[in-house]
Biopython code that builds the backbone (N, CA, C, O; Angstrom):
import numpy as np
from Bio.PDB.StructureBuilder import StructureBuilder

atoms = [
    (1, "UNK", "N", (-76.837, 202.876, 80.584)),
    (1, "UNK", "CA", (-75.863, 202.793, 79.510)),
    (1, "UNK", "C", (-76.588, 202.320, 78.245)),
    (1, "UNK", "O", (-77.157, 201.228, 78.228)),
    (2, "UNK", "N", (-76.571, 203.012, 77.350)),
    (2, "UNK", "CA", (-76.976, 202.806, 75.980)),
    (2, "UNK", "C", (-76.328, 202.034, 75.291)),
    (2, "UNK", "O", (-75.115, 202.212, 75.401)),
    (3, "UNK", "N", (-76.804, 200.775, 74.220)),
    (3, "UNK", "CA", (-76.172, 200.392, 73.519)),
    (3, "UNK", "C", (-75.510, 200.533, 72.242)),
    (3, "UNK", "O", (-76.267, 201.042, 71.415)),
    (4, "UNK", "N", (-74.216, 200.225, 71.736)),
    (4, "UNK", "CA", (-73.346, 200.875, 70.541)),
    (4, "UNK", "C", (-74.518, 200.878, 69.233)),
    (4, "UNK", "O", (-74.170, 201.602, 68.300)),
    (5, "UNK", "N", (-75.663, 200.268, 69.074)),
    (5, "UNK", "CA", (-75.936, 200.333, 67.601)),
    (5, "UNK", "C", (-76.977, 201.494, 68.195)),
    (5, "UNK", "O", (-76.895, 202.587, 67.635)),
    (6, "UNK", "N", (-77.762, 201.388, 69.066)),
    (6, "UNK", "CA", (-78.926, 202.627, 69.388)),
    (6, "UNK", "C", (-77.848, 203.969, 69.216)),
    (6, "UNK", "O", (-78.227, 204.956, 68.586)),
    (7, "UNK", "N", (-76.535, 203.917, 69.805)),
    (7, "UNK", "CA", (-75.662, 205.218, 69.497)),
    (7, "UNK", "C", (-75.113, 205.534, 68.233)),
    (7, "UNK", "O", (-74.719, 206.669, 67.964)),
    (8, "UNK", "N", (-75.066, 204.552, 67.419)),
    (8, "UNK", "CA", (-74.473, 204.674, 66.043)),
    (8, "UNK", "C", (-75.835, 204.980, 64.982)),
    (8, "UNK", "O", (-75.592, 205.716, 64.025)),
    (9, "UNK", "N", (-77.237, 204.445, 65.120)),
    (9, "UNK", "CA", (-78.387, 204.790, 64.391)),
    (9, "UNK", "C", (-78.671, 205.849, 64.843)),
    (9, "UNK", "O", (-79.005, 206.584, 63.913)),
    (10, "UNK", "N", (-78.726, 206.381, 65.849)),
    (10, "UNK", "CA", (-79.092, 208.125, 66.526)),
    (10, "UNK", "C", (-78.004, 208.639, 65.559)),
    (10, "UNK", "O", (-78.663, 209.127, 64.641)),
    (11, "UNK", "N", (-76.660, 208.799, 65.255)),
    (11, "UNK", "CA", (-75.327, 209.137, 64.645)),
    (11, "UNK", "C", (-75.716, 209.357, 63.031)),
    (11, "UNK", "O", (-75.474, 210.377, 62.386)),
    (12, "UNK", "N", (-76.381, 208.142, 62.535)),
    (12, "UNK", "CA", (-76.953, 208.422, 60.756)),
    (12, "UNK", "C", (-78.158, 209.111, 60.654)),
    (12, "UNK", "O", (-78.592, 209.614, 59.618)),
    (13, "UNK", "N", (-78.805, 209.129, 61.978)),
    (13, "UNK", "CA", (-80.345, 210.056, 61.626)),
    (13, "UNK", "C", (-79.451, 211.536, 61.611)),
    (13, "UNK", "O", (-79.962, 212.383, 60.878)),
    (14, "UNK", "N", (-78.527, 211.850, 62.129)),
    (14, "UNK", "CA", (-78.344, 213.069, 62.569)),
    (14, "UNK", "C", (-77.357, 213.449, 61.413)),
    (14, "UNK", "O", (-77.459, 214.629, 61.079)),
    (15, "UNK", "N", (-76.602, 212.856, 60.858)),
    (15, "UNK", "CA", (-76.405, 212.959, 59.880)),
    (15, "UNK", "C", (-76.980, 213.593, 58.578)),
    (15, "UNK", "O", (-76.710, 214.450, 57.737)),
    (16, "UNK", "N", (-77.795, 212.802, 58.854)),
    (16, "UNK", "CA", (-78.734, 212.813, 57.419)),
    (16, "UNK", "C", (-80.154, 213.929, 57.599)),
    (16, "UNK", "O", (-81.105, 213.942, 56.818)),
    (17, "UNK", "N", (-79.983, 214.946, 58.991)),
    (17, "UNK", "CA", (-80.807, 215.836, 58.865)),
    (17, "UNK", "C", (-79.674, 216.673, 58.954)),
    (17, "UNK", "O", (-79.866, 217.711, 58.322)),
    (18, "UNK", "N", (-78.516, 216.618, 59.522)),
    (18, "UNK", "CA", (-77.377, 217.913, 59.133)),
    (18, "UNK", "C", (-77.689, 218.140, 57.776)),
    (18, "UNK", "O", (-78.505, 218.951, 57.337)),
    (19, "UNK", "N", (-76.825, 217.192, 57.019)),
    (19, "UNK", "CA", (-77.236, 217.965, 55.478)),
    (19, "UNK", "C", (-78.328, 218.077, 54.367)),
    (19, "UNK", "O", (-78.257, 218.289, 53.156)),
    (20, "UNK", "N", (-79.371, 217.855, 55.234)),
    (20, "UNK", "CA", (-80.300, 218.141, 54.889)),
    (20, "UNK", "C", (-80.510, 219.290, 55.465)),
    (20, "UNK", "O", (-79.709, 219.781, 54.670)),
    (21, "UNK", "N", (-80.824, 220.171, 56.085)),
    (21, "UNK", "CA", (-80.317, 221.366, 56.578)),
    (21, "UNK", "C", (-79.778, 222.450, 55.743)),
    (21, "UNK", "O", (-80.287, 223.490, 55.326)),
    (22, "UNK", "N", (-78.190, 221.739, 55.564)),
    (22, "UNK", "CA", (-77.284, 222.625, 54.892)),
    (22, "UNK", "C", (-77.809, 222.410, 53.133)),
    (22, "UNK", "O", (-77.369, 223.215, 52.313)),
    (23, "UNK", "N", (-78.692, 221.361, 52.704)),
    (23, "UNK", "CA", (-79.026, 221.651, 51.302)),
    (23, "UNK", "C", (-80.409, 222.405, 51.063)),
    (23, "UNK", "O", (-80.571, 222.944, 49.969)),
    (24, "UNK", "N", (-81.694, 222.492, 52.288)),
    (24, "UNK", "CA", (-82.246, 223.401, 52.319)),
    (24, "UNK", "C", (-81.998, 224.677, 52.697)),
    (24, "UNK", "O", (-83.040, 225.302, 52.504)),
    (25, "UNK", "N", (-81.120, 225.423, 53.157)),
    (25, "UNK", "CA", (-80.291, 226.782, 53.740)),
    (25, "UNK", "C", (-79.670, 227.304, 51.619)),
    (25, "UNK", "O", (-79.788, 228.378, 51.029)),
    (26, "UNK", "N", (-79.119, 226.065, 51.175)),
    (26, "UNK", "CA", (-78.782, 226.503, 49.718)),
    (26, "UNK", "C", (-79.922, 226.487, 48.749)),
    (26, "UNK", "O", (-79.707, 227.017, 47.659)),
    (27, "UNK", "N", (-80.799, 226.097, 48.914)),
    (27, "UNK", "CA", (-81.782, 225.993, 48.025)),
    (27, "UNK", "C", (-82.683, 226.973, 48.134)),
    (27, "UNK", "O", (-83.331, 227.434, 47.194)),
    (28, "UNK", "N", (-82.759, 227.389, 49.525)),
    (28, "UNK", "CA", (-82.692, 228.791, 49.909)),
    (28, "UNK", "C", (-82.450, 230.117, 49.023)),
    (28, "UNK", "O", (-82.911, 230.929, 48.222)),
    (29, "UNK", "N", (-81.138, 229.603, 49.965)),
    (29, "UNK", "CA", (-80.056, 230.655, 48.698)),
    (29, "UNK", "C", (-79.939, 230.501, 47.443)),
    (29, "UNK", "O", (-79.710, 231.557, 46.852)),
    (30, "UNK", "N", (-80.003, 229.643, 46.843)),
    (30, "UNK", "CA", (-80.344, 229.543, 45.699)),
    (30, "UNK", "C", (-81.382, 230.300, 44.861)),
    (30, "UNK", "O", (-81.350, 230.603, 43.668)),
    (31, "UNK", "N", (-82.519, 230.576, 46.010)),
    (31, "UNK", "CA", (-83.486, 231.019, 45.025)),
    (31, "UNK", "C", (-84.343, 232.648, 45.503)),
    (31, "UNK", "O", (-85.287, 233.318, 45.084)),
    (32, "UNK", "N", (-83.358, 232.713, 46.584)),
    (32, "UNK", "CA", (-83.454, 234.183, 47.004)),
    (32, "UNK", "C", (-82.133, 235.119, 46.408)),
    (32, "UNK", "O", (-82.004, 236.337, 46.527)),
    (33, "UNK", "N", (-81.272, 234.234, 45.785)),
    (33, "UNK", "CA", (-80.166, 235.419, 44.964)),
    (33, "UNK", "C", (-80.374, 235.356, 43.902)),
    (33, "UNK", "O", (-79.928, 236.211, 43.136)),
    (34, "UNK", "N", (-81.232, 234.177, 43.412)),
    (34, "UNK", "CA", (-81.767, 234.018, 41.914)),
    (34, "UNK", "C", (-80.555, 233.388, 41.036)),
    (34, "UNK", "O", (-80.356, 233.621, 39.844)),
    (35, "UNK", "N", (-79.727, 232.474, 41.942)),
    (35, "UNK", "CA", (-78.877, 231.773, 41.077)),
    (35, "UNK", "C", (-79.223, 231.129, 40.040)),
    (35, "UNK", "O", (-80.302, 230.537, 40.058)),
    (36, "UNK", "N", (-78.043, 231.074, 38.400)),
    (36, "UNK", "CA", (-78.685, 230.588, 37.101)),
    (36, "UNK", "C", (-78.315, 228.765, 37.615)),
    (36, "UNK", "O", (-79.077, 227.952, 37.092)),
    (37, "UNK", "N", (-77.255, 228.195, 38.542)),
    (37, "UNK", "CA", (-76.954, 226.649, 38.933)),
    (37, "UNK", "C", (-77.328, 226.871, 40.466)),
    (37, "UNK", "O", (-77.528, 227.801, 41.248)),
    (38, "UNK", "N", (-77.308, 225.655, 40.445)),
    (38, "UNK", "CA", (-77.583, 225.070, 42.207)),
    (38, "UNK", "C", (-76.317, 225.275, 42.886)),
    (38, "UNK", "O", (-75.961, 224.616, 43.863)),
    (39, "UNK", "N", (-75.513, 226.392, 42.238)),
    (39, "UNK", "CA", (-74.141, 226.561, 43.256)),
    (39, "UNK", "C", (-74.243, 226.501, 44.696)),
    (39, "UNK", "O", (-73.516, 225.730, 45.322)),
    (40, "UNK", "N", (-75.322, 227.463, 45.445)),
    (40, "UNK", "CA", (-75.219, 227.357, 47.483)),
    (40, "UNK", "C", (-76.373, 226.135, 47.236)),
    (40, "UNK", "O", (-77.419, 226.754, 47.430)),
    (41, "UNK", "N", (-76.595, 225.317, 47.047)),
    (41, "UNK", "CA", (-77.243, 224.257, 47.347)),
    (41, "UNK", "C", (-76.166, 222.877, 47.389)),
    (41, "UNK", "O", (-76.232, 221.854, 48.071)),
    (42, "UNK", "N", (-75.072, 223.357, 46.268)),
    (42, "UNK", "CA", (-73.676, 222.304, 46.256)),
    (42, "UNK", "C", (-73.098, 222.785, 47.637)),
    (42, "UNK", "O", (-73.009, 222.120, 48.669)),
    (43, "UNK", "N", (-72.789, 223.870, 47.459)),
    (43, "UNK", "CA", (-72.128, 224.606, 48.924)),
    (43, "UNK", "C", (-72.466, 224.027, 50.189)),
    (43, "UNK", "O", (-71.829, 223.355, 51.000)),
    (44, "UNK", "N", (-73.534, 224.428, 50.146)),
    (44, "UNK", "CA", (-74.415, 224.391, 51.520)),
    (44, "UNK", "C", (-74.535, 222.464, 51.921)),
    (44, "UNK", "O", (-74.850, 222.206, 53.083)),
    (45, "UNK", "N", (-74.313, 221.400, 51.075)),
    (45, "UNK", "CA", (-74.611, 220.304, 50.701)),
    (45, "UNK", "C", (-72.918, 220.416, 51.639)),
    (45, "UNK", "O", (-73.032, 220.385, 52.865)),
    (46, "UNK", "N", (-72.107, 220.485, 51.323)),
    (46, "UNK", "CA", (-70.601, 220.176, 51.525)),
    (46, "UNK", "C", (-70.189, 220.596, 52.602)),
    (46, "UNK", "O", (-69.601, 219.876, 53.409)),
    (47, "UNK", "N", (-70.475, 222.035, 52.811)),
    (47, "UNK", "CA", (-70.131, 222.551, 53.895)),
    (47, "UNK", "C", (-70.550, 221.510, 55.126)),
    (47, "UNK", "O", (-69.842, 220.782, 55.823)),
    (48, "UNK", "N", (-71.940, 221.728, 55.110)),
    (48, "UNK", "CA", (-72.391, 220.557, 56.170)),
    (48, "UNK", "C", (-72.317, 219.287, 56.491)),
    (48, "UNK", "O", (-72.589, 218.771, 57.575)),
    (49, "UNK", "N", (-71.845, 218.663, 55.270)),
    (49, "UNK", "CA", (-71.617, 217.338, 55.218)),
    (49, "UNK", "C", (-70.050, 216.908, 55.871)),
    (49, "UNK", "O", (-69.643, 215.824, 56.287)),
    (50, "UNK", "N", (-69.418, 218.161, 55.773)),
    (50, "UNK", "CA", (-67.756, 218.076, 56.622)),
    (50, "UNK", "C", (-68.363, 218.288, 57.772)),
    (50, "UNK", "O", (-67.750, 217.645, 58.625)),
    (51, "UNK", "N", (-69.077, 218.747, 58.148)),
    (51, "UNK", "CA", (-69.977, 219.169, 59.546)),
    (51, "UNK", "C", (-70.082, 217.822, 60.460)),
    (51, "UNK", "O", (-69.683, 217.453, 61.565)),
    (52, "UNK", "N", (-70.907, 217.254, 59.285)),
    (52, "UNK", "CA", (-71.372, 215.984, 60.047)),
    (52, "UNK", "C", (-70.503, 214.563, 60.356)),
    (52, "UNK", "O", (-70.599, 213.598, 61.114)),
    (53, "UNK", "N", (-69.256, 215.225, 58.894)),
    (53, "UNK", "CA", (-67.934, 213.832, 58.853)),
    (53, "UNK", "C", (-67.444, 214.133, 60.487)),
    (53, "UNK", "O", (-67.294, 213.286, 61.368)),
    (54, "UNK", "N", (-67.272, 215.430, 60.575)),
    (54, "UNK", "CA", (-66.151, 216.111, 61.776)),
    (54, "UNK", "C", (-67.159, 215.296, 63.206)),
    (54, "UNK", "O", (-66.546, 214.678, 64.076)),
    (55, "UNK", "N", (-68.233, 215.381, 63.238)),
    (55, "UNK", "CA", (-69.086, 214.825, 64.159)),
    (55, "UNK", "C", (-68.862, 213.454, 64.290)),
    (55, "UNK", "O", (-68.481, 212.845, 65.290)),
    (56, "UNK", "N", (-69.175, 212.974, 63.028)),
    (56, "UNK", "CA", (-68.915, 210.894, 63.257)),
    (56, "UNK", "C", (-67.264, 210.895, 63.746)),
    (56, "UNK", "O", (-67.034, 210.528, 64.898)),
    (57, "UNK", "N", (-66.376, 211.215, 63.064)),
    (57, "UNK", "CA", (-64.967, 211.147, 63.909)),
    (57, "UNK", "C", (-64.911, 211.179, 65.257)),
    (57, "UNK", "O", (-64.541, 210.302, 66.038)),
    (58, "UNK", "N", (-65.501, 212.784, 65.556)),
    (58, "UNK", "CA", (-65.327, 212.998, 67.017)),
    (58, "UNK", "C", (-66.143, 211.374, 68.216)),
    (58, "UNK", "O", (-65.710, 210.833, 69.233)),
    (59, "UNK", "N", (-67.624, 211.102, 67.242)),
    (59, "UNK", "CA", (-67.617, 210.155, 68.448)),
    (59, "UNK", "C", (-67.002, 208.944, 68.224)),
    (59, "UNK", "O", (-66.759, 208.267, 69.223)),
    (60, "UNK", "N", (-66.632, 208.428, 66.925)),
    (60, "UNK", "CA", (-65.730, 207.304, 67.014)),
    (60, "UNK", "C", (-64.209, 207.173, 67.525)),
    (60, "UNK", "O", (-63.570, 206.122, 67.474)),
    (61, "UNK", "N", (-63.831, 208.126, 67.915)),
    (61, "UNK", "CA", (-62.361, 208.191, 68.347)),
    (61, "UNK", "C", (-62.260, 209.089, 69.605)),
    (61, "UNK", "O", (-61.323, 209.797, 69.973)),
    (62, "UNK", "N", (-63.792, 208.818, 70.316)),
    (62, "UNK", "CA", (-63.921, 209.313, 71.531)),
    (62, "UNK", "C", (-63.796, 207.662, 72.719)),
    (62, "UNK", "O", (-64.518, 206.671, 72.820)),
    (63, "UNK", "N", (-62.804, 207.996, 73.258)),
    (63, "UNK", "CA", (-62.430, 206.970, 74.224)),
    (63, "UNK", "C", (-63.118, 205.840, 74.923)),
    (63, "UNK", "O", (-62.746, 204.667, 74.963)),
    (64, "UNK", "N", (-64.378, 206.475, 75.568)),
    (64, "UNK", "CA", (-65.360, 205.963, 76.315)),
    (64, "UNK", "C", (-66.464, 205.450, 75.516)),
    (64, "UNK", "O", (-67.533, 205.521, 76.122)),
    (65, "UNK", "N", (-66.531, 205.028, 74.513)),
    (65, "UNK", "CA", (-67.202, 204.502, 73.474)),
    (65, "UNK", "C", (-67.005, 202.733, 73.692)),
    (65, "UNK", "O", (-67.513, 201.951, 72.889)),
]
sb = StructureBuilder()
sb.init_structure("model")
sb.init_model(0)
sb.init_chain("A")
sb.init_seg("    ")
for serial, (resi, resn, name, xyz) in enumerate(atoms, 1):
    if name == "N":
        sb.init_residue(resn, " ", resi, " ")
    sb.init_atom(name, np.array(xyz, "f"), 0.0, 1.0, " ", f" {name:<3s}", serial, name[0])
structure = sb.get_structure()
């Protein structure tokens, strides 16, 4: 059995490479459609970042915690 902070620091690393992810995928895109703003880099930043909110919920309001 693992302890709650080793499960909650695994939880912000993973976090914080989700949208990192989703802001390299836009920066990407960003510069393979030749956008004039960082529009899919905002995108791609948000999209994933609900990604990762929807993730911390799921394990904090998972029972066996």
């Amino acid at each position: 059995m693992q302890s709650a902070w080793i499960k909650y620091s695994t939880l912000g690393i993973e976090m914080a490479v989700t949208i990192g992810i989703g802001a390299g995928l836009g920066y990407w895109a960003d510069s393979h459609f030749e956008s004039p703003k960082p529009y899919y880099t905002i995108l791609g930043c948000l999209i994933f970042l609900a990604i990762a909110l929807f993730r911390v919920i799921k394990v904090f309001l998972k029972k066996d915690a």
